[in-house]
Backbone bond lengths (Angstrom), bond angles and torsions (degrees), N, CA, C in turn:
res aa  C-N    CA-C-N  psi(-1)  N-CA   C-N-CA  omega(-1)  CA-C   N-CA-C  phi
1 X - - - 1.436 - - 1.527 106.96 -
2 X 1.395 97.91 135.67 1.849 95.70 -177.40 1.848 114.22 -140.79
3 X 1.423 94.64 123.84 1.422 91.65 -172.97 1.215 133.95 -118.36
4 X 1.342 153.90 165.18 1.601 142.12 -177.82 1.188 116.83 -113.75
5 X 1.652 111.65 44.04 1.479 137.56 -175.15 1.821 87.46 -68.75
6 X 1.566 94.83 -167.65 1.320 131.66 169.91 1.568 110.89 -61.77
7 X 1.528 106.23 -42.78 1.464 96.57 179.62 1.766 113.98 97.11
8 X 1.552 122.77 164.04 1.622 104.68 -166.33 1.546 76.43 -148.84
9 X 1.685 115.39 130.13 1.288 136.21 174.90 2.109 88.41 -64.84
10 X 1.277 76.34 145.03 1.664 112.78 -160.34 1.851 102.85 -61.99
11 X 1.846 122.96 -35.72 1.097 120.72 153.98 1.569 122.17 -71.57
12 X 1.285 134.76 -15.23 1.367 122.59 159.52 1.455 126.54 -96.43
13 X 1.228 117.37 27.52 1.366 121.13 160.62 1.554 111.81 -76.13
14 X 0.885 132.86 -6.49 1.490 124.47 -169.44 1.385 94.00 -112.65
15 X 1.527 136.97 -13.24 1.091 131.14 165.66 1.837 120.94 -86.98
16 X 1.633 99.75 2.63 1.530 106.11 -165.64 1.965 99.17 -67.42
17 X 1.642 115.07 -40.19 1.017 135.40 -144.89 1.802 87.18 -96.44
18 X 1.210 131.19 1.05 1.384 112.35 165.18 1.291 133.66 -75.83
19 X 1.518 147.18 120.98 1.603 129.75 -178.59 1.250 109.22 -41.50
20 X 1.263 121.99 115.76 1.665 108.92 115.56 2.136 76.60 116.34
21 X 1.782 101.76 8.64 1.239 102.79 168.07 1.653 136.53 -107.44
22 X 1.030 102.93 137.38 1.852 95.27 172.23 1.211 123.34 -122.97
23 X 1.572 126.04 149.63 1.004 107.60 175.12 1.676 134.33 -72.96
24 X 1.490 98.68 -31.66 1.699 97.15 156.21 1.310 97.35 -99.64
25 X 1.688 108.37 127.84 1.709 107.91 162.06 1.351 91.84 -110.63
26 X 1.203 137.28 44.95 1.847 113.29 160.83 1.712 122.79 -77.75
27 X 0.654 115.32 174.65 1.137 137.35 165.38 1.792 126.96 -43.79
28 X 1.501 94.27 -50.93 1.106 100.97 -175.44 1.568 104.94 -117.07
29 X 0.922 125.14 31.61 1.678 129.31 166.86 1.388 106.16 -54.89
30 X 1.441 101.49 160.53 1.440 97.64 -162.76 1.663 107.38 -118.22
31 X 1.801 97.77 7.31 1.713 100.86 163.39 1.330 116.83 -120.24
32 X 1.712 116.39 152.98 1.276 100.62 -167.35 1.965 101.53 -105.88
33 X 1.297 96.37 -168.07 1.400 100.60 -161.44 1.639 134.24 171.11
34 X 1.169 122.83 151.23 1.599 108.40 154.35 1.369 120.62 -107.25
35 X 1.644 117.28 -33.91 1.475 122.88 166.11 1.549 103.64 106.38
36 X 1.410 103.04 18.50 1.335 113.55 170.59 1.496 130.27 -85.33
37 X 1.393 112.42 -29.85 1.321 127.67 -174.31 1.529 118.19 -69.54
38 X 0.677 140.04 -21.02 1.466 147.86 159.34 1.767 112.30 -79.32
39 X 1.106 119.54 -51.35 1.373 122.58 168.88 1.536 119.11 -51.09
40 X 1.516 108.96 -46.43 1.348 118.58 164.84 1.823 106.33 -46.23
41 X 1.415 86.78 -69.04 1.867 100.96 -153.50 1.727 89.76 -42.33
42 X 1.522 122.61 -45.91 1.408 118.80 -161.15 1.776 108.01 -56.36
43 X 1.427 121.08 -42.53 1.274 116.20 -160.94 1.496 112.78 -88.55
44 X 1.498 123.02 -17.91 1.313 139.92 136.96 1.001 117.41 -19.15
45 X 1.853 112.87 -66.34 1.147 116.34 -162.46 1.943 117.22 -84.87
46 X 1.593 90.43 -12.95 1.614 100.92 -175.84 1.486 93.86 -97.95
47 X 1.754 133.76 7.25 1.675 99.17 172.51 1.312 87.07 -92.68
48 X 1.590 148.61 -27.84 1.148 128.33 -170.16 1.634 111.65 -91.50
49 X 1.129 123.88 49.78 1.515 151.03 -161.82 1.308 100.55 15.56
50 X 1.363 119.37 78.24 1.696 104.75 -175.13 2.002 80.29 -127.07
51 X 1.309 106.48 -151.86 1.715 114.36 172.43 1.732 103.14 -156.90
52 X 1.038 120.13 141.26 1.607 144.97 171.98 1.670 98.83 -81.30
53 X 1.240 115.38 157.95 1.590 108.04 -169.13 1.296 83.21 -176.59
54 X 1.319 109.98 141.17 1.375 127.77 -166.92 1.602 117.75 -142.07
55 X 1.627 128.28 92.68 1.038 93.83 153.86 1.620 145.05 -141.04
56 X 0.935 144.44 -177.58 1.556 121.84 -159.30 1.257 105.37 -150.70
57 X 1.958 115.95 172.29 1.655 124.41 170.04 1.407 81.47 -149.66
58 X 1.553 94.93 138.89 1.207 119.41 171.96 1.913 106.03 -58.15
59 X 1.700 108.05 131.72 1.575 93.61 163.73 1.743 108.87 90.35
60 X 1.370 104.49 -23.62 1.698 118.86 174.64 1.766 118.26 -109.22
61 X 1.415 101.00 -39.54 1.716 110.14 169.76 1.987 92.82 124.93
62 X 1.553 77.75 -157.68 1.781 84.58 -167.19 1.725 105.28 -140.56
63 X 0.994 110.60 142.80 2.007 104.57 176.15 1.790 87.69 -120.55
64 X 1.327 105.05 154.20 1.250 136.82 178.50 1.330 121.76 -122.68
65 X 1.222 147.47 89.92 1.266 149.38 -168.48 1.393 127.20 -95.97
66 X 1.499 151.49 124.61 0.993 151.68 -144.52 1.237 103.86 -112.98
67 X 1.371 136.17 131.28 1.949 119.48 161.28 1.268 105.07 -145.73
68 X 1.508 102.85 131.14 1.478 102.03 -153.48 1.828 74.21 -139.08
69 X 1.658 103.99 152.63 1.579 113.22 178.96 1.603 131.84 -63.47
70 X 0.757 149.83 128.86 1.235 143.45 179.91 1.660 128.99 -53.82
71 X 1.307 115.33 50.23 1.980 109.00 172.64 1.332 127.77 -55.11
72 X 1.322 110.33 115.87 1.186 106.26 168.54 2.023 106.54 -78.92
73 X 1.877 104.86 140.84 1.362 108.54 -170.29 1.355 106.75 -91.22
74 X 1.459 112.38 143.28 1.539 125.51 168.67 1.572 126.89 -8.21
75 X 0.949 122.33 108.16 1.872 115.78 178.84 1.526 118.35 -27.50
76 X 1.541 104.14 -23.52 1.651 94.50 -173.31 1.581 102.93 -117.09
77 X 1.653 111.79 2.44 1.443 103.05 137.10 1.598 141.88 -59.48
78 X 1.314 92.66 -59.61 1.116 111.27 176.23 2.089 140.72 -39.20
């Protein structure tokens, strides 16, 4: 996913993926939120052993990349 947001300075990306964290928590921020959705998406993506990857420039936006393993499905799925 890739966007032409605001963008996340390059030391708070590793804080994007914490519960219940943001990188602006003030008061008067001007997005709303719980700071869950990314924390979620990450552990989602790590029970099916894949990894969330994040990266961004302030002022340009942010892409989010998903990689999840390759299974091949059951013969009588298939």
């Amino acid at each position: 996913v890739r966007d032409t947001g605001i963008g996340i300075a390059e030391e708070d990306l590793e804080l994007i993926f914490e519960s219940f964290r943001q990188v602006d928590s003030s008061f008067t921020r001007n997005y709303q939120g719980t700071g869950l959705g990314l924390g979620l998406a990450q552990q989602f993506v790590e029970m099916h052993g894949g990894c969330l990857i994040a990266e961004s420039e302030i002022g340009q936006g942010s892409t989010f990349c998903m990689l999840l393993p390759r299974v091949n499905p059951p013969a009588e799925l298939a």
